[in-house]
C-alpha positions, 0 to 999 in steps of 0.5 A: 453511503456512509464510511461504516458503510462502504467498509461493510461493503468492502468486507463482504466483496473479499473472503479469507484464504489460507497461506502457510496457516494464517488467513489473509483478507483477499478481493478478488475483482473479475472482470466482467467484459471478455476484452478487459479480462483478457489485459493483465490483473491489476494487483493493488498493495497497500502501505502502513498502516492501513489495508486493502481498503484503502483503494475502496473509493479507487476502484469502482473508477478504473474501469473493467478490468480484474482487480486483486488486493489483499491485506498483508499479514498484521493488517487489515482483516487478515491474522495478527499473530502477537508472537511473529517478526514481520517482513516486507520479504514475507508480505512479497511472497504473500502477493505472489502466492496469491496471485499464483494460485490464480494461475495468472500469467502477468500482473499490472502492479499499483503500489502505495507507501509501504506496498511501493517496498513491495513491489520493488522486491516483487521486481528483484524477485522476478518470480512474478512476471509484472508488466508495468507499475504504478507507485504512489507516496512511498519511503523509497529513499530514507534520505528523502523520508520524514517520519512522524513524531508516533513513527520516530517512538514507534522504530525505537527498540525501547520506546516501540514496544512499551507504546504498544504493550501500554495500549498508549496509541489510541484513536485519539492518537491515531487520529491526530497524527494520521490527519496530519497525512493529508491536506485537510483532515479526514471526517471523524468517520473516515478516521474512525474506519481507519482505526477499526482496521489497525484495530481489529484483531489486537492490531494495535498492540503489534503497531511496534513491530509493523512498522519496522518495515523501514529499518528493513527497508534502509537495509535493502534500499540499495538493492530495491532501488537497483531492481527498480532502475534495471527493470524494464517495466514502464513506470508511473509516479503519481506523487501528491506533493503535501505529503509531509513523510514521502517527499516529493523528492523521492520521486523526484530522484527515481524520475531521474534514476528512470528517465523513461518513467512518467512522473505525475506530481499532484500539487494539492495531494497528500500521501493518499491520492487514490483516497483523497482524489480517486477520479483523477488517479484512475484517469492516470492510471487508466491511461498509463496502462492501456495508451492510446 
């Protein structure tokens, strides 16, 4: 199957749902087995800049168990709205009304990158009741971050917006700086799938204000972190150690902040193991949420 294909695929598992008057691109995974329904949901968040999507290849190895994902609002295949400052506080709402309006008792999250910030305030919020966590490749600690050439005139106050009212990031673009992600660079279809997700819906031409979830981030990194470190909710960390953004010393330093967590570094991974390596990240996950 191609990647066209399996995107094709991917769109027609989920559906738009309404909230607050904007759709928002939701799968909602049952599961199909009486004992795996009864374990708490698994809830997927994605990072930037991508979507849902980017857990396609993951899920069909985690096993029976429901699975809910959503493209946060500006991404994916739910709205775009030009004229609108996004917020990581707005997209954690998101989540939660999502999974509310399923009348879910509890959650297994799973976070990467941009959705690790997420699910840190999930947990500082504490009005959707996790049970245990996953986080891959997140900017958690900005000391430990090392943006990306496009990143770095993608924040600036000037140079952000003019990039994106030019149309300047293009696939080409993207292309060169998303492969530098991953140890070896993606096919030229995988990157075009990509694409076609930031893409759709004039996406590309809110790139700019997307990506200022890190200066929100460093505004409230002290109080994530806090959050993470005072939770009581087991923790994994599946960090792929070449990743050149998300440095393995951040998961180094909440390891030690979390001394009960389990930490996992994956040596030839980038900053998407559950694209790159999908088998062996379900079999980490799988055997961290339901141990022996």
């Amino acid at each position: 199957m191609s990647v066209q294909d399996e995107l094709a695929a991917w769109r027609r598992r989920g559906a738009h749902e309404v909230h607050e008057g904007r759709r928002i691109f939701v799968v909602d995974l049952e599961a199909e087995d009486a004992t795996a329904a009864a374990s708490p949901p698994l809830l997927l968040l994605h990072g930037f800049p991508t979507a849902s999507f980017d857990y396609a290849r993951l899920l069909p190895h985690l096993g029976d168990r429901r699975r809910i994902l959503l493209d946060f609002l500006g991404f994916g295949d739910s709205d775009k709205p030009r004229d609108h400052r996004y917020s990581l506080f707005e997209q954690a709402a998101l989540a939660e009304a999502v999974i509310e309006r399923r009348g879910v008792a509890e959650v297994d999250v799973v976070a990467h990158d941009m959705g690790s910030s997420i699910a840190l305030i999930l947990l500082e919020r504490a009005r959707l009741p996790v049970r245990r966590v996953v986080l891959m490749n997140g900017s958690l600690l900005l000391e430990h971050y090392r943006p990306l050439l496009i990143q770095r005139l993608l924040l600036h106050r000037v140079t952000g917006p003019l990039l994106s009212r030019l149309g300047v990031i293009r696939e080409p673009v993207f292309a060169r700086s998303f492969s530098r992600l991953f140890p070896s660079p993606p096919p030229a279809d995988e990157l075009a799938a990509f694409w076609s997700l930031i893409a759709a819906g004039g996406g590309d031409r809110i790139y700019h204000k997307l990506i200022q979830y890190l200066a929100e981030r460093m505004r409230h990194e002290h109080a994530w972190m806090a959050a993470l470190v005072r939770s009581d909710a087991p923790l994994l960390l599946l960090w792929g150690l070449l990743d050149p953004v998300a440095r393995p010393a951040i998961a180094e330093s909440i390891a030690r902040d979390r001394p009960d967590a389990r930490y996992v570094p994956l040596p030839e991974l980038g900053h998407y193991p559950q694209w790159e390596d999908p088998p062996r990240i379900a079999a980490e996950i799988r055997g961290f949420l339901d141990p022996p």
